[in-house]
C-alpha positions in Angstrom: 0.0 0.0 0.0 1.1 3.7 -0.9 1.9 5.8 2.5 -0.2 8.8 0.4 -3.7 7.3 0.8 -3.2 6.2 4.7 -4.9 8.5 7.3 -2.1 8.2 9.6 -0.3 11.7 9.1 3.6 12.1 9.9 4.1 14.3 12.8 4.8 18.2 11.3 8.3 19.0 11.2 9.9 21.0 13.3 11.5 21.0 16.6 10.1 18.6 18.7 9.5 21.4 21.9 8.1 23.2 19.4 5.5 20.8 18.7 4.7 20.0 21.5 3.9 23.4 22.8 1.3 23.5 19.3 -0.2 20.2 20.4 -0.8 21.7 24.0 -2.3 25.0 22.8 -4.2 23.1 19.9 -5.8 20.7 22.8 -6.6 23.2 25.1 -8.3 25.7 22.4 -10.0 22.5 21.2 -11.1 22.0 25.1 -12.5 25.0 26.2 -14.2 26.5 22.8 -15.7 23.3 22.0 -17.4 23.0 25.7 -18.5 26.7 25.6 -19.9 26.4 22.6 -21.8 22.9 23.6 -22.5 24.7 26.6 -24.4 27.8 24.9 -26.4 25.1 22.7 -27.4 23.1 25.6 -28.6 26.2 27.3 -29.9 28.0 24.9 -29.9 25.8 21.7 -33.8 25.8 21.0 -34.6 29.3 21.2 -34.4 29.2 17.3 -36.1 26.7 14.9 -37.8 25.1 17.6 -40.8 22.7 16.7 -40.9 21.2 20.1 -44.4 21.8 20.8 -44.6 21.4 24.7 -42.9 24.0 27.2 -42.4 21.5 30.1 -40.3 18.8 28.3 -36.9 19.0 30.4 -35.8 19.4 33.4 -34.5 23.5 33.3 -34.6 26.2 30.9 -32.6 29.8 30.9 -35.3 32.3 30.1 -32.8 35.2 29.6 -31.2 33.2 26.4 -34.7 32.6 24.9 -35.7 34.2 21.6 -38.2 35.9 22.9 -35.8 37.6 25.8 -32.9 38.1 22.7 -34.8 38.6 19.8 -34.9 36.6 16.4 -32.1 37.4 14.7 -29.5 38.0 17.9 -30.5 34.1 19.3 -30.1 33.0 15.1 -26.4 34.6 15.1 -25.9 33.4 18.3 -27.0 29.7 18.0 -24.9 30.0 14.6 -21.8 31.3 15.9 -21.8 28.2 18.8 -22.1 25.9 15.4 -18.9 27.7 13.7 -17.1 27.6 17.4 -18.3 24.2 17.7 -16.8 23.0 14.5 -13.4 25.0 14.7 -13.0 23.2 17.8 -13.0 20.0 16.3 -10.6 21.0 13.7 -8.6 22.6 16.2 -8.7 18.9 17.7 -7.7 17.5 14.3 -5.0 19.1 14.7 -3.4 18.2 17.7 -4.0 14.5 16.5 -2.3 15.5 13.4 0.8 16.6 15.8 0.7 14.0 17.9 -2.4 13.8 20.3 -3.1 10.3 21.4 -6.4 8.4 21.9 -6.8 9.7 25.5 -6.4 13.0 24.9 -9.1 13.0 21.9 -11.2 11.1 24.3 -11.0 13.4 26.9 -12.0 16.5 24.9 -14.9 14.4 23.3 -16.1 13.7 26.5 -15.9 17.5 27.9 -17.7 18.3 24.7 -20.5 16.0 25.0 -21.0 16.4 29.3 -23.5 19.7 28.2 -25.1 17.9 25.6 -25.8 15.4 27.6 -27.2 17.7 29.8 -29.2 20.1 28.2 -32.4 19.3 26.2 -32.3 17.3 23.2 -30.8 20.0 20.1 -32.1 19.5 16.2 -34.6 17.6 16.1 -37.9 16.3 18.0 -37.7 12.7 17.1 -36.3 11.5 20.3 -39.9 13.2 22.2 -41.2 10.6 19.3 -39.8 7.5 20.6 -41.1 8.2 23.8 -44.5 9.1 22.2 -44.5 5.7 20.7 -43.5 3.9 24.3 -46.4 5.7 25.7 -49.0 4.9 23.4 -48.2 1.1 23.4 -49.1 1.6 27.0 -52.3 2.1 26.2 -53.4 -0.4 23.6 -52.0 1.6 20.2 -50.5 -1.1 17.9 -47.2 0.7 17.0 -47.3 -0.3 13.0 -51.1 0.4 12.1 -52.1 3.6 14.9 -49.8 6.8 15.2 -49.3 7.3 18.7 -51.7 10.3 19.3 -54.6 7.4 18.5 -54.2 7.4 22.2 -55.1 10.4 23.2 -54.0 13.1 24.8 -51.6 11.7 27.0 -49.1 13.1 28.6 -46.6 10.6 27.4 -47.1 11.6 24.0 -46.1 15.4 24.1 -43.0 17.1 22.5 -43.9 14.1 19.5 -44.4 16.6 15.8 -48.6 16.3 14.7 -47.3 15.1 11.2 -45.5 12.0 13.5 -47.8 11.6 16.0 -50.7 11.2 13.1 -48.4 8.0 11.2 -47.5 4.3 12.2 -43.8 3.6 13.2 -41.3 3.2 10.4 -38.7 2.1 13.5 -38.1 -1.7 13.3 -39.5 -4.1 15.5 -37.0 -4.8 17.8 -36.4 -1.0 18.8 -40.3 -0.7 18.7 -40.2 -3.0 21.9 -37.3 -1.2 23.8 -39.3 1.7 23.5 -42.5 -0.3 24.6 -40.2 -1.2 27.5 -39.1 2.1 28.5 -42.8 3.8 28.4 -43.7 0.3 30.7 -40.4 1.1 32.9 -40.8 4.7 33.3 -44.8 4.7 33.7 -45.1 6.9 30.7 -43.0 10.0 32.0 -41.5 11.8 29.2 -38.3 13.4 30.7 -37.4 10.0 32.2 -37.8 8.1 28.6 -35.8 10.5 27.0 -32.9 10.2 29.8 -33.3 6.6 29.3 -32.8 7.0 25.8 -30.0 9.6 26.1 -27.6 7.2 28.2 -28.7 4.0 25.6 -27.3 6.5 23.0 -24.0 7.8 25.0 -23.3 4.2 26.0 -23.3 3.3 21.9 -21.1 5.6 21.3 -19.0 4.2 24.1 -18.7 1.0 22.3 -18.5 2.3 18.8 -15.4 4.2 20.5 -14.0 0.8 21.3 -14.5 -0.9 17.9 -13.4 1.8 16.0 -10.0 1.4 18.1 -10.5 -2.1 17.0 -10.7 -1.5 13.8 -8.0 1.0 13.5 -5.1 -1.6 15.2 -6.4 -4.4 12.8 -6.2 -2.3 9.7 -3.0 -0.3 10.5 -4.3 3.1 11.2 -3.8 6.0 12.9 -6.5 4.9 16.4 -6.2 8.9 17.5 -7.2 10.2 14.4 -9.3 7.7 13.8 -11.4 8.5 16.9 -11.2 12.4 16.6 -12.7 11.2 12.6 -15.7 9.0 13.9 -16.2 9.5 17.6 -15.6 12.9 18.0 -17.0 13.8 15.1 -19.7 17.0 15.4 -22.3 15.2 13.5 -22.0 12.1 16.0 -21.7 13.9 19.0 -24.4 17.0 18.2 -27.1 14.3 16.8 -26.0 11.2 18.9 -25.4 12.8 22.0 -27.8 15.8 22.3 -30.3 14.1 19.9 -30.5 10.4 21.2 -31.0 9.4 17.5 -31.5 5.9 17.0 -28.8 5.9 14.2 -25.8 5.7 17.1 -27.4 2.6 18.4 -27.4 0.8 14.9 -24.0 2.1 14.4 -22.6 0.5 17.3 -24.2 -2.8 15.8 -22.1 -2.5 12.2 -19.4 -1.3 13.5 -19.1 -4.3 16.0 -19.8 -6.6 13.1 -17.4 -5.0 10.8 -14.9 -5.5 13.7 -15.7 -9.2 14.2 -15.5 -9.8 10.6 -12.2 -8.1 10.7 -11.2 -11.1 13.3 -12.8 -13.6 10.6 -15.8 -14.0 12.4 -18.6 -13.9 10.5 -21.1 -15.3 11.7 -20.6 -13.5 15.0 -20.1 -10.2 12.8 -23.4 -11.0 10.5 -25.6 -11.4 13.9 -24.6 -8.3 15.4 -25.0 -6.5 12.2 -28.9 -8.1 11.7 -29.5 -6.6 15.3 -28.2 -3.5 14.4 -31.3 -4.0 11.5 -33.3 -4.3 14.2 -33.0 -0.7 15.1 -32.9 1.0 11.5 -33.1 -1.4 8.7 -30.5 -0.3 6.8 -27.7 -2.5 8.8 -28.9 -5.1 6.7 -26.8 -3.8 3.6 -23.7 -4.2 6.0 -24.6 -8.2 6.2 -24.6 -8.2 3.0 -20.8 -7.0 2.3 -19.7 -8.7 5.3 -21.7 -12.0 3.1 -19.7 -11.1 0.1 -16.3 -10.9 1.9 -16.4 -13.9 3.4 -17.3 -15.8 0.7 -14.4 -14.5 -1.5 -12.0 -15.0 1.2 -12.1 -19.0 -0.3 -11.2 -20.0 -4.1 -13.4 -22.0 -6.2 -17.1 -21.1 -7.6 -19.3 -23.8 -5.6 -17.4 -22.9 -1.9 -17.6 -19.2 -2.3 -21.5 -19.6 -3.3 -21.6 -21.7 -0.5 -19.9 -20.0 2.3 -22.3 -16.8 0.8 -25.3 -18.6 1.4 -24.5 -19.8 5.0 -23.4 -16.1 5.9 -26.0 -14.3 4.3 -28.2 -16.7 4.9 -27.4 -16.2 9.2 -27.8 -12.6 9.6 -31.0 -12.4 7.7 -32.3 -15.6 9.5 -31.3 -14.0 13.0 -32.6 -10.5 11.4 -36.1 -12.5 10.5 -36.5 -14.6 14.0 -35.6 -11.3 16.2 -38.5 -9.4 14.2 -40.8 -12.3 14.0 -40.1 -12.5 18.4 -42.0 -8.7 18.6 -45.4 -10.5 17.8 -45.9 -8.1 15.0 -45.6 -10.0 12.0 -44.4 -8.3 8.7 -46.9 -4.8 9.3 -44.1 -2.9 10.1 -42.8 -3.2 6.4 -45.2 -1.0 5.0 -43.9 1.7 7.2 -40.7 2.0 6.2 -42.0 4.8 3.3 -43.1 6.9 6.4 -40.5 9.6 6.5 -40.7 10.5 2.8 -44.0 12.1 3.8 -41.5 15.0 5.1 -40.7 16.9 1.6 -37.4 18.3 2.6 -35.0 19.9 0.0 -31.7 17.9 1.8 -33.2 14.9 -0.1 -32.0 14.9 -4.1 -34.6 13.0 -5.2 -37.3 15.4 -3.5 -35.1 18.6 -4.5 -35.0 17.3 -8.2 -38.4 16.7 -8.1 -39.5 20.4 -7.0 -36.8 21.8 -9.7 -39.6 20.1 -12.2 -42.4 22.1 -10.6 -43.0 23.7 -7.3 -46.5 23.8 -7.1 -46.7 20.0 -8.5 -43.5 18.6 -8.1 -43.2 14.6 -9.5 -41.8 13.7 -6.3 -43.0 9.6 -6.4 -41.8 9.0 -10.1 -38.7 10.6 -9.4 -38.3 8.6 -6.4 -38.7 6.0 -7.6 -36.6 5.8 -10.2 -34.1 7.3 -7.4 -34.4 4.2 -5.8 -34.3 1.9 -8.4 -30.5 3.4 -9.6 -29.9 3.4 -5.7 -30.7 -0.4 -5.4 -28.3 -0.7 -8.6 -25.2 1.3 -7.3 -25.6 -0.6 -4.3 -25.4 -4.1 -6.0 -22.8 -2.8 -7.9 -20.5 -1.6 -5.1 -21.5 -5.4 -3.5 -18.6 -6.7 -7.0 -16.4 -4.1 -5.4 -16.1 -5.7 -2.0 -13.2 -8.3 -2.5 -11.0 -4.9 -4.0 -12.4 -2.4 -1.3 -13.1 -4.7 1.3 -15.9 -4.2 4.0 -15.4 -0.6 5.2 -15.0 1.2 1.7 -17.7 -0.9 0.2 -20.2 0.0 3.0 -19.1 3.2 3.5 -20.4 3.7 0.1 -23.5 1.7 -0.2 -24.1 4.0 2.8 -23.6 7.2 0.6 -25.7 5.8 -2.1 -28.6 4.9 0.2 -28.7 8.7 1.7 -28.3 10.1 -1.6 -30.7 8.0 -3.2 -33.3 8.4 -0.3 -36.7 10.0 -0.1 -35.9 12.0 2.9 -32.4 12.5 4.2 -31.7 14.1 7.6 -28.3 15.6 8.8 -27.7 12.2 11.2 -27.6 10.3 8.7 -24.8 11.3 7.4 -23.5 9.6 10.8 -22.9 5.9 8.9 -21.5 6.6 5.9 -19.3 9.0 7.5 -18.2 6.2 10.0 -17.1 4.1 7.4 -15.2 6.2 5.1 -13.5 7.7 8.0 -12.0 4.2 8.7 -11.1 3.3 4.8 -7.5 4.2 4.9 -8.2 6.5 1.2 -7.0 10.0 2.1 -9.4 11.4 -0.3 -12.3 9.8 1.9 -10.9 11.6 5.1 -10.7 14.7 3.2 -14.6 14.0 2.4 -15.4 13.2 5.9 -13.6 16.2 7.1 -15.6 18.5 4.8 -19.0 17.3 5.2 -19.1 16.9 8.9 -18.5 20.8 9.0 -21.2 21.5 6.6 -23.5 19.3 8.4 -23.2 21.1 11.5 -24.5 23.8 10.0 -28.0 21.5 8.3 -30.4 22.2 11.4 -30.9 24.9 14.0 -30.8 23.2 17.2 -34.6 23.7 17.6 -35.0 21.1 14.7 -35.5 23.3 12.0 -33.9 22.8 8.8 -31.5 25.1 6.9 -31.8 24.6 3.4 -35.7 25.5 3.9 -34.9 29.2 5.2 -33.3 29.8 1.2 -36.8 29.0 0.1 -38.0 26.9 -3.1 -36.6 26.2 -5.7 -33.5 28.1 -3.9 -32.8 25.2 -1.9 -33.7 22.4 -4.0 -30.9 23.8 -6.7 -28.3 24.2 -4.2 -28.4 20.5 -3.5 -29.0 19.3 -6.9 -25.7 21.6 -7.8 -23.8 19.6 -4.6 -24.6 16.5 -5.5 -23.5 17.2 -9.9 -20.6 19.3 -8.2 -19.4 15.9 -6.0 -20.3 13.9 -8.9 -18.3 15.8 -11.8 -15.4 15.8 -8.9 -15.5 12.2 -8.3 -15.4 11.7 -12.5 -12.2 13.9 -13.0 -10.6 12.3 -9.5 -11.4 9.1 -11.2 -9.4 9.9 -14.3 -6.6 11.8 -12.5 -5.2 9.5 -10.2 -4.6 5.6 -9.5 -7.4 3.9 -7.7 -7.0 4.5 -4.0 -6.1 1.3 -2.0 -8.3 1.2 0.9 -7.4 -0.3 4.3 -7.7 -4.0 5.2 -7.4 -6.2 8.4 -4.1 -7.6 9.0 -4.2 -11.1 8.4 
């Protein structure tokens, strides 16, 4: 392998006191602007784009940083100049790594970071007031996969849930369905105490993701600081994971566990956790898949690798089947899966292509659609790439292509894909996962209000149809510019 596409970086020259005395200053103005900054958002993060509808959903709230005590645009600038902080931190921490910060220290200053986050109310998005919602109304006789949780009532346990939520089955799969049936059970319904439930189910994922990406990084012969400061630390991880409690943390514990074990040629360990990892969010299921395909091309001969494919696949998608088939809820949860592409936001291509057609009657299923049909091609495409790439590249992009080709695509999503490529070895990938986890800081207010909207249609729609030609023409003249990249791969 070529030195150039590895993401372990040589220390900067100079002298080595020299250094040292950057790495200090880099760690400490990583430390305390990156807390301040979390700090500000955890105080006063919702006072712009808030859609939380409920007043009494967490534990404090400081009135004097409220919009209505600051004014619209001073608590906009604000909350936006906590996001740029917030993000120069991190680079800041980059840094250091890239002169010669360990593990610990990155750990350390990830774990400052995230100590507000954790305390303050959940920043950018609602949906975790949802999953309580839909514990609460299993409570009280609402089937999660036909009824929308407010077909309870007007229960208590259902506030701070969005009306165009609360109104639609679950699209969550079965298995996370029941946690949540077991935390409204545990908790007797209480809102704040499901979310903190929730909230330390989230921080303990990303606890163990820490761990496997560590894993990871030894086994494949990179850099296990920058690695971390790449995936853990990351802004989108930590702002959405942390503060948000989305479910996407949990599953990426899952894959990340089973692309370590496969890393240890354990597959059929490595395909079960990655099939419970489906049993959050349903896209883990790809990772079985490439995990499959590896294993089976790890032998010679036609008949064994069809074989060994078969037995591999054939496990995670068995345990994936029995786990889901345990709920009691059959296969109605499948139909909800389309759910979130009732939200027409502009972050999706598909949806922003669709409203560059028309705004008043934009084409959006047809183009959809076919979205997703050259989405499920790409992906079985990038599934022949697998025994060149090997696991983490391949998924990394059958990630990309899912978000990309999605009906509705949300800023913590970006979460997996970003993972994956972080962990690829291709210093064009970091470069990528550097760039777009600072623009995706800046993809929400922390009330849960998207960006993009505030340009207004079609404004928004062509700025991401541009990204997405932009990263496409770039990829095209990368492509004929330079030698395929040679990604990581486990020590044998």
């Amino acid at each position: 392998m070529t030195g150039s596409t590895r993401t372990a970086v040589p220390a900067a020259p100079g002298p080595a006191p020299d250094r040292d005395a950057r790495r200090r200053w880099a760690l400490l103005a990583a430390a305390v602007s990156g807390t301040l900054a979390a700090t500000y958002l955890a105080l006063a993060g919702t006072s712009v784009g808030r859609k939380v509808a409920a007043d009494d959903l967490w534990f404090f709230q400081v009135e004097s940083l409220t919009r209505t005590q600051l004014g619209g645009r001073p608590a906009l600038v604000l909350a936006g100049l906590a996001l740029a902080v917030f993000a120069g931190a991190w680079l800041l921490l980059g840094l250091a790594v890239r002169l010669g910060a360990g593990t610990r220290a990155v750990a350390v200053v990830a774990t400052l970071w995230s100590v507000p986050l954790a305390i303050g109310i959940p920043l950018f998005s609602p949906d975790v007031y949802h999953y309580a919602a839909v514990g609460a109304s299993m409570q009280n006789g609402v089937h999660p996969f036909t009824e929308g949780p407010d077909a309870a009532g007007d229960l208590p346990g259902i506030r701070g849930g969005e009306p165009i939520w609360l109104e639609q089955p679950s699209p969550y799969s079965p298995l996370f369905v029941r946690l949540l049936g077991l935390l409204g059970w545990l908790f007797d319904e209480d809102v704040r105490l499901m979310v903190v439930a929730l909230r330390v189910l989230t921080v303990l994922a990303i606890v163990a993701s820490a761990v496997c990406v560590l894993g990871i990084a030894r086994r494949c012969g990179l850099d296990p600081a920058g690695s971390l400061w790449l995936v853990v630390a990351n802004p989108v991880l930590l702002l959405h994971g942390v503060s948000g409690s989305h479910n996407d943390a949990i599953m990426l514990a899952f894959v990340l566990a089973g692309a370590w074990a496969a890393f240890a040629h354990r597959p059929y360990l490595a395909v079960t956790l990655c099939a419970v990892g489906a049993g959050v969010k349903i896209m883990a299921l790809a990772v079985v898949a490439v995990i499959a395909v590896d294993a089976a091309w790890r032998l010679t001969g036609t008949a064994r690798r069809v074989r060994r494919l078969a037995q591999v696949g054939g496990t995670g998608l068995g345990v994936f089947l029995i786990a889901v088939t345990a709920c009691g809820y059959g296969l109605t949860w499948v139909g909800n899966v389309s759910v979130p592409g009732l939200a027409q936001e502009p972050l999706s291509p598909p949806t922003a292509l669709a409203y560059l057609f028309s705004t008043d009657d934009p084409p959006v299923g047809p183009i959809r659609a076919v979205a997703l049909g050259i989405g499920a091609l790409v992906c079985l495409w990038l599934l022949t790439r697998v025994p060149e790439w090997g696991i983490l590249r391949a998924t990394g992009w059958i990630f990309v292509t899912v978000v990309v080709s999605g009906s509705v695509v949300w800023p913590w999503y970006l979460s997996w894909p970003l993972a994956f490529l972080a962990l690829t070895g291709v210093a064009l990938e970091r470069r990528i996962v550097v760039v777009a986890s600072v623009a995706a800081v800046f993809l929400a207010l922390p009330g849960g209000q998207g960006t993009l909207p505030l340009l207004g249609r079609p404004l928004a729609d062509a700025v991401v149809v541009a990204g997405v030609l932009a990263a496409l023409g770039a990829a095209w003249w990368h492509r004929r510019r330079r030698r395929p990249p040679v990604p990581a791969r486990a020590a044998p």
